[in-house]
Each structure stands twice: as C-alpha cells, then as structure tokens.
ZAMARGU-4260 file (C-alpha; in steps of 0.2 Angstrom, whole numbers, plus 5000, padded with zeros to 4 digits):
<rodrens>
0) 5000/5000/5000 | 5016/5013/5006 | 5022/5007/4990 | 5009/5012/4979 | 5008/5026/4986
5) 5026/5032/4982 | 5025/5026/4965 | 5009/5037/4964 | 5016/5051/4969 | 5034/5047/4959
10) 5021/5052/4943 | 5016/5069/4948 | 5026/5083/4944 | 5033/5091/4964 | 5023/5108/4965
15) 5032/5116/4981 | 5053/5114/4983 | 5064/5118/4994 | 5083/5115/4988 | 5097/5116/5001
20) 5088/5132/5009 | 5096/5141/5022 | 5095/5157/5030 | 5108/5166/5040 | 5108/5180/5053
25) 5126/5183/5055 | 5132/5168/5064 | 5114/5162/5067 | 5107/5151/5055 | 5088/5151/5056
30) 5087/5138/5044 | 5102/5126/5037 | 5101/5113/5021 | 5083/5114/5021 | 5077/5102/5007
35) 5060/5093/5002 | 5045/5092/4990 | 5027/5090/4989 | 5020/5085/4974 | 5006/5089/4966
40) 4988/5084/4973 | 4993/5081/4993 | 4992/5090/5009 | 5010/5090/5018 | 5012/5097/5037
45) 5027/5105/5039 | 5031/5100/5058 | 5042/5106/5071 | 5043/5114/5087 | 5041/5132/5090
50) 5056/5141/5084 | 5063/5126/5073 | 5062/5138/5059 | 5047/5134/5049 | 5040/5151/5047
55) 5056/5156/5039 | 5056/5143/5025 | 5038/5146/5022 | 5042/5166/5021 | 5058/5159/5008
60) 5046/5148/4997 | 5036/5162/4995 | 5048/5175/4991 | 5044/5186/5005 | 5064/5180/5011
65) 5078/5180/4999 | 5087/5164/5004 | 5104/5163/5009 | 5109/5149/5000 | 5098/5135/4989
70) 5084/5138/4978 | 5065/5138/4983 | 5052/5133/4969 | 5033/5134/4966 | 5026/5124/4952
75) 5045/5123/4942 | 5047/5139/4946 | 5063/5150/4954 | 5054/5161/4966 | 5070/5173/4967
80) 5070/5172/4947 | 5050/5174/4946 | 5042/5180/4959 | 5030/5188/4950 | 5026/5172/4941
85) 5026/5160/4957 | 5016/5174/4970 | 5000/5171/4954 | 5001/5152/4959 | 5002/5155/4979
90) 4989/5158/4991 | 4998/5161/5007 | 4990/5161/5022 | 5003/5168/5037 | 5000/5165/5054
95) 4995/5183/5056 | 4984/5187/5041 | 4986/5205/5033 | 4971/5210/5039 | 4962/5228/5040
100) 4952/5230/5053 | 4943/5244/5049 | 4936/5236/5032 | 4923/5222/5031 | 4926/5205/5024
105) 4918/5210/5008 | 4929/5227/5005 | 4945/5218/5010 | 4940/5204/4996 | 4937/5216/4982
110) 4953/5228/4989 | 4964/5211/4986 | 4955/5209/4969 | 4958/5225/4964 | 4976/5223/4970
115) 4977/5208/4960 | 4972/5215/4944 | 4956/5203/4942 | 4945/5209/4929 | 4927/5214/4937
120) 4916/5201/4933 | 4931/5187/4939 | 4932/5196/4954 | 4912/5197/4957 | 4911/5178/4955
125) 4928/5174/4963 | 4920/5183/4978 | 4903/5174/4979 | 4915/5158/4979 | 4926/5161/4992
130) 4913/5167/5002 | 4903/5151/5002 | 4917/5141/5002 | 4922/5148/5020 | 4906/5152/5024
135) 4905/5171/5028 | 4887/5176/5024 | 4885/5181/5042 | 4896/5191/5044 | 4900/5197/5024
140) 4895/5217/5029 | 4904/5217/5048 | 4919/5226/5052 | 4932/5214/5053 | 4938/5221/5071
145) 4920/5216/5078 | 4924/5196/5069 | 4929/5182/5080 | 4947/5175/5079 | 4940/5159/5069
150) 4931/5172/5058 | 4947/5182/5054 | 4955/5165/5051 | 4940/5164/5037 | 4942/5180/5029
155) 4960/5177/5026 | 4957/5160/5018 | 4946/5168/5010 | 4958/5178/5004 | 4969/5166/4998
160) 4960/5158/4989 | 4951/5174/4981 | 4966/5172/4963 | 4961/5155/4961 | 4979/5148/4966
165) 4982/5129/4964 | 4994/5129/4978 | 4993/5135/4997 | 5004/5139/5010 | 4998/5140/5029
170) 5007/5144/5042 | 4997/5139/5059 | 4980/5138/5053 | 4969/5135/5067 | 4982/5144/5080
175) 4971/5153/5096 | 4954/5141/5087 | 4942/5136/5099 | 4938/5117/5096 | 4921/5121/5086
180) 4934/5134/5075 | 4948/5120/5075 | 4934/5108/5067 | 4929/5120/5054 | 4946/5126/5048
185) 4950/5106/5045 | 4936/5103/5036 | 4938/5117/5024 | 4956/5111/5022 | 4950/5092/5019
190) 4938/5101/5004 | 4953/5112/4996 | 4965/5096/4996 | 4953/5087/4984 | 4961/5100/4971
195) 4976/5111/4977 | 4992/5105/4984 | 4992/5113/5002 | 5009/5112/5013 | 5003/5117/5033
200) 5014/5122/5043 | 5011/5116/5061 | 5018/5111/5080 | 5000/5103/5083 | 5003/5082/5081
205) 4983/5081/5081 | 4983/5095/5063 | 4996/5080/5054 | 4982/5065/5058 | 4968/5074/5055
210) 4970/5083/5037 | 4988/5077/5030 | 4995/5063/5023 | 5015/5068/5018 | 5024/5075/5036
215) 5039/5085/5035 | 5048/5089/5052 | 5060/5100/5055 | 5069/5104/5073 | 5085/5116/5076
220) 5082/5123/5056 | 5085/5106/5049 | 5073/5091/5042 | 5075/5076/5053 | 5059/5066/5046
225) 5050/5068/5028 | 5037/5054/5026 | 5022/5049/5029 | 5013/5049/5047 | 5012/5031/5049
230) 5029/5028/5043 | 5036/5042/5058 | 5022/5036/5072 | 5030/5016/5068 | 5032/5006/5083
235) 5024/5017/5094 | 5013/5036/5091 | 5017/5053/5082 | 5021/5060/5099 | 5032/5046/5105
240) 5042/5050/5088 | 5040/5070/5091 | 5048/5068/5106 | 5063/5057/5100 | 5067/5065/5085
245) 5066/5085/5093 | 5072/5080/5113 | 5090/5090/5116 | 5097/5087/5134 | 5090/5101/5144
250) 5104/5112/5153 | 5105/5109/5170 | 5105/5123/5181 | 5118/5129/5191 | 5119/5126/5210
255) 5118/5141/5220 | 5123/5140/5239 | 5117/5151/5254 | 5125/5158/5266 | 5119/5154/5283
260) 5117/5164/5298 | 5131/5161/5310 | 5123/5149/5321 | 5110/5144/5311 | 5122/5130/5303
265) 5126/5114/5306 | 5144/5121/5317 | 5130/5130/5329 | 5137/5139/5342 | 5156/5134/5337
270) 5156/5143/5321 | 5152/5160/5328 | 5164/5158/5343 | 5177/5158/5329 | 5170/5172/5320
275) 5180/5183/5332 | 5196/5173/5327 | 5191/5174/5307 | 5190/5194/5308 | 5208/5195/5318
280) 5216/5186/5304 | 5207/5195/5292 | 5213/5211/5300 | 5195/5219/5307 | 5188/5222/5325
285) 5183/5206/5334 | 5166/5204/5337 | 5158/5209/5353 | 5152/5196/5364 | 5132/5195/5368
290) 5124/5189/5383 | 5119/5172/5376 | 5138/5167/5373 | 5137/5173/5355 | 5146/5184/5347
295) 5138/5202/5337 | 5148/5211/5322 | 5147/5231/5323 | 5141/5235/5306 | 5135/5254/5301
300) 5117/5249/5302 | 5118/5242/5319 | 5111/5254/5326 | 5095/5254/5312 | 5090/5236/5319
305) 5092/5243/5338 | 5108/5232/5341 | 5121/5239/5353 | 5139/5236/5356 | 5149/5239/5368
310) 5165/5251/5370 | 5177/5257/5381 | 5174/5273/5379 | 5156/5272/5385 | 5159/5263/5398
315) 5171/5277/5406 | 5160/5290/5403 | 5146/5280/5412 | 5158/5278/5428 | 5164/5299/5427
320) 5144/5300/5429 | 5141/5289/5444 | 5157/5294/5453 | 5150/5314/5451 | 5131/5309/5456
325) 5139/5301/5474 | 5147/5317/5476 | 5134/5328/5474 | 5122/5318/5485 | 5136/5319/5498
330) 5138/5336/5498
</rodrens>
C-alpha cells in the first residue's frame, strides 16, 4: 500500500521545493540545508517545534525572504528568478493574516482583487466563491475588528483563495481556534486538498492525523523526518516519535549556595565563637560578645535594627557620671 503510494506520487510533477535552503543571521542560521518536495495533489504538514524555523522557510518559498543559500520553487518555478510568476500560483496564508480592521470581509475581498488586477466580473464571481466556500454570509458586511478569531482566520482563507491559486501555503491555521473553530478550519482544508496542493505548517501532532497525509519535520532549522505519518508514528505514536526526534538534553542549572546565619548551621554555636578569630586574621575588629555566649559584628546599620555594642569609651563615661552623682548627694 506505502508502496503504491510512492509510485503514485513518483508520477506527479513536485509543486512546492525547497533545495538546500538556508537562511543566515550573522552567525545564526535560522534555517540550514533545508530540502524537500510536495507533489502535486497532497496535503503535507510542515512539523516542528516552535522556533525550529518553519515560518522562515515558508516566508523563503514564497519569496517574501531571499534565501541565503539554495533555491526555493513553486510549480517549476525560481521564486527569486519569478516571483511575480510563482506569487500568481500561491495563496499564502501567514500565521497573522494581513488584515484591515477597519474594512469588512467584503471590502477587504474586492481591495485584494483590485490589487490583483482581476478583471470585474472574475472578481464578482471569485468573491461569491470564496465566500461560500468559507462560509461568511453572516458576517459578509461586519467590520472585521467586531469578527471572532475563527472568523478572521476565514476571511484570510478567503483571501487566499480569492486568485484561484492551485497551491497553498499556511502557516498555523487553526492557532488561538476554539475546538468548534479548529473543526471547521480542518474541514475546509479536507475540501481544498481534493484540488490544490496545500503544505501546513504546524507544531500541533493532532493537525498531521487529521487533514495530512505527507509530514515533514523539521527541529533546530533542519529536516530530521520527511514521510508519511504512519511511517514516523512506527512502533509506537506521532508523539512518541516527536519527542525522539526533537528532545536535546536540557541544561541543567547551576547550584547556588546560601549563606547561613552564623549559628543557624550545622557548626551551631562553634562557628560563631570563631567568628572573632576569622575577623583577627582578616585584620578587622573582633566581634563583641552577647549575653547568650554569641558573638555580634558592629556594622553601620547596627544601630538601624536597635543592636548595641559595647565600647570602652562608654563605659568610662558612664563611671565619670556615677562617681559625680555620689558626690553631689554627699555634699
């Protein structure tokens, strides 16, 4: 059956292709070696954990990012060498849509088709198509600021699709859905992988069973995986095979000691009767012995937390005092 299904997809001609992609940032590379197809016909997920680099290569494949090295392709085409050419084949759904919120869904749609150069009468019927086919009657003449999040999701599909593109790029669909939203989105995807080729990109394990049937993951900006799902979840589950293939040893944190209080430690008492021998050596005042056998350090903010220390000096002036009070009572 596997087998069949390569030979099948041998035949038909590889619509979306990355070729040795990478992407540098000085030293950093977002992306490395980045290579894989997806032909003609099939849903692919483009899988990996957050950061792993997939919005990047997506953003490279449809030429909103010059690639750093390698060549990315839609339908045959060089997007750096036809970009004009391969945007015409491309609806490309970003994780953010480019949304105006002060327009509604049916002024966006015809903004877009205006853009696009489409001819009045395309554009009139593309927009009663995409509209049914992502369901926005409800909500055709409300501001988009007033939408839901799975509405705005909507609207930019609907904008996608609004050229009539054969391929779709999506990055995140259903991220922030409620489950009822989640559903939907899935459903539509099902529908538009009858006739386009879609690539998905995704962390979600749950978006790869339920709409896609060619998986691509990538982890630390290179492909570890490209297959099918059941040929990744072998011997065990997609998350089981997640794990292994994206798991690094976590950095273990550094141990930090604290200091005790002298007398609080295991030494008790001991260690702060040597505290006065410590400061000697270290060439301050010893401490000042206390009335419980312990010792207290003069510091400048002593006298802050009501301690007191002893000193000579003090001590002489209180005896000068006494001595004068007995004479005076004598005389």
């Amino acid at each position: 059956m596997s087998s069949n299904i390569a030979m099948s997809e041998m035949t038909r001609p590889p619509m979306i292709e990355a070729a040795g992609l990478s992407k540098f940032y000085g030293d950093f590379a977002a992306v490395r070696n980045v290579s894989f197809s997806v032909p003609q016909g099939q849903v692919a997920a483009f899988l990996g954990p957050n950061g792993a680099g997939k919005s990047t290569t997506l953003k490279i494949l449809t030429g909103y990012l010059t690639p750093s090295e390698g060549v990315a392709r839609i339908g045959g085409l060089d997007v750096l060498q036809h970009r004009i050419e391969a945007a015409g084949r491309i609806g490309y759904l970003p994780e953010n849509g480019p949304l105006y919120p002060e327009m509604t869904p049916l002024e966006l749609l015809r903004f877009f088709g205006e853009a696009r150069g489409l001819a009045a009468t395309r554009l009139k019927n593309r927009i009663d198509a995409v509209v049914e086919e992502c369901n926005l009657q409800a909500v055709l003449e409300k501001s988009i600021h007033k939408l839901s999040k799975g509405y705005r999701q909507r609207v930019g599909m609907a904008h996608a699709l609004l050229h009539e593109p054969d391929i779709l790029i999506m990055d995140e669909p259903t991220s922030g859905l409620d489950p009822n939203q989640i559903h939907d989105v899935r459903l539509l995807i099902r529908r538009l992988g009858e006739t386009k080729t879609i690539l998905i990109s995704t962390h979600i394990l749950q978006e790869v069973s339920a709409v896609c049937d060619h998986l691509i993951l990538i982890n630390e900006g290179r492909v570890v995986f490209d297959g099918t799902p059941a040929e990744m979840a072998a011997g065990g589950s997609l998350e089981e095979a997640f794990h292994r293939l994206t798991r690094r040893a976590m950095p273990v944190e550094p141990t930090v000691a604290v200091a005790e209080a002298p007398g609080d430690g295991p030494e008790g008492p001991e260690r702060s009767a040597d505290a006065g021998a410590e400061s000697l050596a270290a060439g301050g005042p010893a401490p000042a012995p206390t009335g419980d056998g312990h010792t207290s350090e003069s510091s400048p903010d002593s006298a802050g937390r009501g301690a007191s220390v002893a000193s000579p000096d003090s001590s002489h002036a209180r005896e000068q005092d006494g001595e004068s009070r007995k004479m005076g009572g004598a005389q």
